[in-house]
C-alpha positions as a Markdown table, in Angstrom:
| # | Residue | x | y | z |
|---|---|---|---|---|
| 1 | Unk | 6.2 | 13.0 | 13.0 |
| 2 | Unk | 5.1 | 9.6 | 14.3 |
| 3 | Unk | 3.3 | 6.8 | 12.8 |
| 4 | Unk | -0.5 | 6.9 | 14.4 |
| 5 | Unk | -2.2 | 4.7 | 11.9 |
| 6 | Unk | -0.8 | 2.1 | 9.0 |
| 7 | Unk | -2.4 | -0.8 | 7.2 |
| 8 | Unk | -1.5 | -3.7 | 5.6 |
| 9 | Unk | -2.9 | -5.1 | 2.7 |
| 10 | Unk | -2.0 | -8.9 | 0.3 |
| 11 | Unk | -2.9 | -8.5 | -2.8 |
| 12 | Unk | -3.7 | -11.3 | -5.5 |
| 13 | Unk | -2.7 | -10.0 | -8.8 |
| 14 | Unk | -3.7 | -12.0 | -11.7 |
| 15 | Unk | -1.3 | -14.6 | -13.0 |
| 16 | Unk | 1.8 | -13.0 | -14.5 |
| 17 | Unk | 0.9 | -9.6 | -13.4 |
| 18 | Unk | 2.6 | -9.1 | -9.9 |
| 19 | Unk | 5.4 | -7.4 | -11.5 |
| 20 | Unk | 3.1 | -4.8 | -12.7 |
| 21 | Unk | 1.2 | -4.2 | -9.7 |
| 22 | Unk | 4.6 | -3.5 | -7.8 |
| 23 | Unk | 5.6 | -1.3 | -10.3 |
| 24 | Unk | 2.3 | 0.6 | -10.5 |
| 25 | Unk | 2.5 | 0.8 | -6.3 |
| 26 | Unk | 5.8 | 1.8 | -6.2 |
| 27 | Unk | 5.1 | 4.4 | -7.9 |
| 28 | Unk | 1.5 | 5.3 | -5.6 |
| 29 | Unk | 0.5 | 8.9 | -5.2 |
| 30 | Unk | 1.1 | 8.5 | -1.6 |
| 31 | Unk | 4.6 | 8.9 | -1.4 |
| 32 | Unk | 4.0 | 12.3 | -2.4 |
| 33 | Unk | 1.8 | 12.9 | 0.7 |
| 34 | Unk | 3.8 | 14.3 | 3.9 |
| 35 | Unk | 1.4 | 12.3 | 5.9 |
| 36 | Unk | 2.8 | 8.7 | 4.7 |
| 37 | Unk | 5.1 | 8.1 | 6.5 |
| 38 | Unk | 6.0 | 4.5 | 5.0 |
| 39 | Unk | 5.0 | 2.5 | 1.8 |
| 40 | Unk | 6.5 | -1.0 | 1.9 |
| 41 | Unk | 5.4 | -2.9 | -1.0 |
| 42 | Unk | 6.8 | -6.6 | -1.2 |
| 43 | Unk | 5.5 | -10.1 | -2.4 |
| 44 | Unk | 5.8 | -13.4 | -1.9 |
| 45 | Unk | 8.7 | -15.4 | -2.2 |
| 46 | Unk | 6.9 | -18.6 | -3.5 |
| 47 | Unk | 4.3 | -16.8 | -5.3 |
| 48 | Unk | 5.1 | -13.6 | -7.6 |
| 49 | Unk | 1.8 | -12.6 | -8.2 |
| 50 | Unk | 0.8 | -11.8 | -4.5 |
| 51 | Unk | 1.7 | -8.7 | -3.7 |
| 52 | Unk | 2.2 | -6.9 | -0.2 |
| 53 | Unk | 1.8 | -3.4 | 1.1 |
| 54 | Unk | 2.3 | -1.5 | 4.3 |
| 55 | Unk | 1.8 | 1.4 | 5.3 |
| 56 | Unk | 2.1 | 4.0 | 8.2 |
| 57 | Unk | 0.6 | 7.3 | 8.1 |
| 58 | Unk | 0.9 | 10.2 | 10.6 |
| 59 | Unk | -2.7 | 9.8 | 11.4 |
| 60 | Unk | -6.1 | 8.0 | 10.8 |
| 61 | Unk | -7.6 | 11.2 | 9.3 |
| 62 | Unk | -4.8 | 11.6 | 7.1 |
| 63 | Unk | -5.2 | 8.1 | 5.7 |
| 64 | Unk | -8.9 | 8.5 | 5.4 |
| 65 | Unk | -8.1 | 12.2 | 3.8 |
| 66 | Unk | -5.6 | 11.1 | 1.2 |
| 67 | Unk | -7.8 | 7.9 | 0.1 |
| 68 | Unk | -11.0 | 10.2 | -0.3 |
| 69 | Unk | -9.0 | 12.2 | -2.7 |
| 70 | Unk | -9.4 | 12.2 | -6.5 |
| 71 | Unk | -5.9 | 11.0 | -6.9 |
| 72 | Unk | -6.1 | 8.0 | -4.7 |
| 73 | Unk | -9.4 | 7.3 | -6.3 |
| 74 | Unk | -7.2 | 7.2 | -9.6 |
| 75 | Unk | -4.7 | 5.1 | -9.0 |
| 76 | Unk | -7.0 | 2.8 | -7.3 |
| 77 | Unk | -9.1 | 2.5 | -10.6 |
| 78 | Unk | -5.3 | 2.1 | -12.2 |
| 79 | Unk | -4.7 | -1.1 | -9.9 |
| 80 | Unk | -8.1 | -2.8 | -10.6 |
| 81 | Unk | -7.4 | -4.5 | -13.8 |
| 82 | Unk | -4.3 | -6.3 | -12.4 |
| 83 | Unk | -6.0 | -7.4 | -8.7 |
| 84 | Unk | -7.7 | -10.9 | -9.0 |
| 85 | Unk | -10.2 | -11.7 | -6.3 |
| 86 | Unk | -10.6 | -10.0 | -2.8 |
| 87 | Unk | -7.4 | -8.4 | -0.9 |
| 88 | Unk | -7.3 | -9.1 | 2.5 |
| 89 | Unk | -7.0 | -5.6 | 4.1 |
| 90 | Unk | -6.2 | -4.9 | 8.0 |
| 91 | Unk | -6.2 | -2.1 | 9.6 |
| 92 | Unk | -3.1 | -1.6 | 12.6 |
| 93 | Unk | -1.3 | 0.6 | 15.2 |
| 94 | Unk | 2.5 | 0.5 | 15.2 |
| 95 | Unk | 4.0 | 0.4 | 19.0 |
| 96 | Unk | 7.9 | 0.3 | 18.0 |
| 97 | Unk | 10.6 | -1.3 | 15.7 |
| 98 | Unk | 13.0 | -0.9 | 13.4 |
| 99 | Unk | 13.1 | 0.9 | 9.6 |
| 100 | Unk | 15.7 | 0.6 | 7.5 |
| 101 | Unk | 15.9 | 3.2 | 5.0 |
| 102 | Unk | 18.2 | 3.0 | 1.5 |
């Protein structure tokens, strides 16, 4: 299966709480799905508390599936007390590269 659709998203957690956003999207419902097909969650090096995720599903409809589900809606109600402010949030295509898997 190819990736057809990803996203990548900074997040602003609130001061002192970027270590448990990671761990709360570390552990996202999505990793579950067969149709993600990469969650990369990082975060800055100079700032703990903003957080980074990517990720590359199989297909748009997938995406939109998965997020319309209860379970996505759960989880994102589970991030909302540790996001301050506005995420910025764009949408993307991958054409190639390289994944290193552990």
């Amino acid at each position: 299966m190819s990736i057809q659709h990803g996203f990548y998203a900074t997040i602003p957690a609130h001061p002192g709480k970027g270590e448990a956003l990671i761990a709360l999207l570390l552990a996202a419902p999505s990793l579950a799905d067969d149709a993600c097909l990469v969650l990369l969650v990082s975060r800055s090096a100079s700032n703990p508390d903003l957080v980074s995720v990517t990720e590359g599903w199989s297909s748009q409809e997938a995406h939109s599936q998965f997020f319309g589900s209860a379970a996505a809606q759960a989880f994102i109600a589970q991030l909302a007390p540790f996001v301050a402010g506005e995420s910025i949030y764009a949408d993307m295509v991958p054409v190639g590269g390289k994944a290193l898997l552990r």
